[in-house]
C-alpha positions in Angstrom: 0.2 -6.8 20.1 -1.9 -5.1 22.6 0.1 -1.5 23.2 0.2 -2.9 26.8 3.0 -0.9 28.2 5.1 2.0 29.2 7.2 5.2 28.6 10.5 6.1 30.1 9.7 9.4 32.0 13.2 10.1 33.2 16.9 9.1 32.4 17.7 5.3 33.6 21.0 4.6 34.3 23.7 2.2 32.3 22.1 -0.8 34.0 18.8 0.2 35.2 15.1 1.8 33.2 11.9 2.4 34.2 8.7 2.3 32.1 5.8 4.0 33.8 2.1 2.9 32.4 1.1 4.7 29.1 -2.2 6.4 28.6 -3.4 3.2 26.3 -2.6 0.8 29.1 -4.4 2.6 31.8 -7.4 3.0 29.1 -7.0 -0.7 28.7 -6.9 -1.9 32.1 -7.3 0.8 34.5 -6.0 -1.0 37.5 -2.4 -1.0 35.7 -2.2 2.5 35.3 0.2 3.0 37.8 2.5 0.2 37.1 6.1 1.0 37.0 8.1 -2.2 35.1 11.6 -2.0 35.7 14.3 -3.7 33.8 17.8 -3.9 34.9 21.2 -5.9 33.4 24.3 -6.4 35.6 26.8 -7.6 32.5 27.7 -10.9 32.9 25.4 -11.2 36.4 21.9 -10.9 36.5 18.9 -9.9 34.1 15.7 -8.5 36.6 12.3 -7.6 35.7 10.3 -6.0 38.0 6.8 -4.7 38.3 5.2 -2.6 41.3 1.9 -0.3 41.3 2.2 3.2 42.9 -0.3 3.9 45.7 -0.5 -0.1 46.9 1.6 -3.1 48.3 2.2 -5.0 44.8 5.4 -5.5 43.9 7.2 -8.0 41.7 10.6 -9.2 40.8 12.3 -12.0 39.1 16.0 -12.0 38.5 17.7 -14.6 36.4 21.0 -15.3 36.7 23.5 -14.9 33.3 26.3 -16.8 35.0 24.5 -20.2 34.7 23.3 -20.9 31.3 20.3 -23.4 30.3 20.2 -26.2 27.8 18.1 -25.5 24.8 14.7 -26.9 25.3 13.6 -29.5 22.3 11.1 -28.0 19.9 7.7 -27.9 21.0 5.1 -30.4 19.5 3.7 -28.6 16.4 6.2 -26.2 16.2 8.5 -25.8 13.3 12.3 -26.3 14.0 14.0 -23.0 13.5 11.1 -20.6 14.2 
């Protein structure tokens, strides 16, 4: 909706890809442009995304875990069933 993102700017493996900060994003919110999000799937395992900024301390990760799946939440309030 926004462009907010990023471009692959090398090969990722089978299981692993980066996505450095396009030029839009750092136009959009300068502070972001040098975010690297990082996506990773271990078949089976574990889905990760990740989020760190070149240059400082930030980092971010959250894994969930494939093995263990989740009931299907009830439709929200207002929401139409199906959507």
């Amino acid at each position: 909706m926004t462009q907010y993102g990023g471009d692959t700017n090398e090969i990722g493996s089978a299981t692993s890809q980066d996505f450095h900060a396009d030029a839009f994003t750092a136009e959009l919110v300068s502070t972001a442009a040098n975010n690297i999000w990082t996506v990773e799937v271990e078949a089976g395992g574990t889905f990760a995304y990740a989020l760190r900024r070149t240059g400082s301390d930030r980092a971010f990760r959250v894994e969930f875990d494939l093995t263990k799946p989740i009931e299907t939440p009830l439709t929200p309030w207002g929401a139409e069933a199906g959507n």
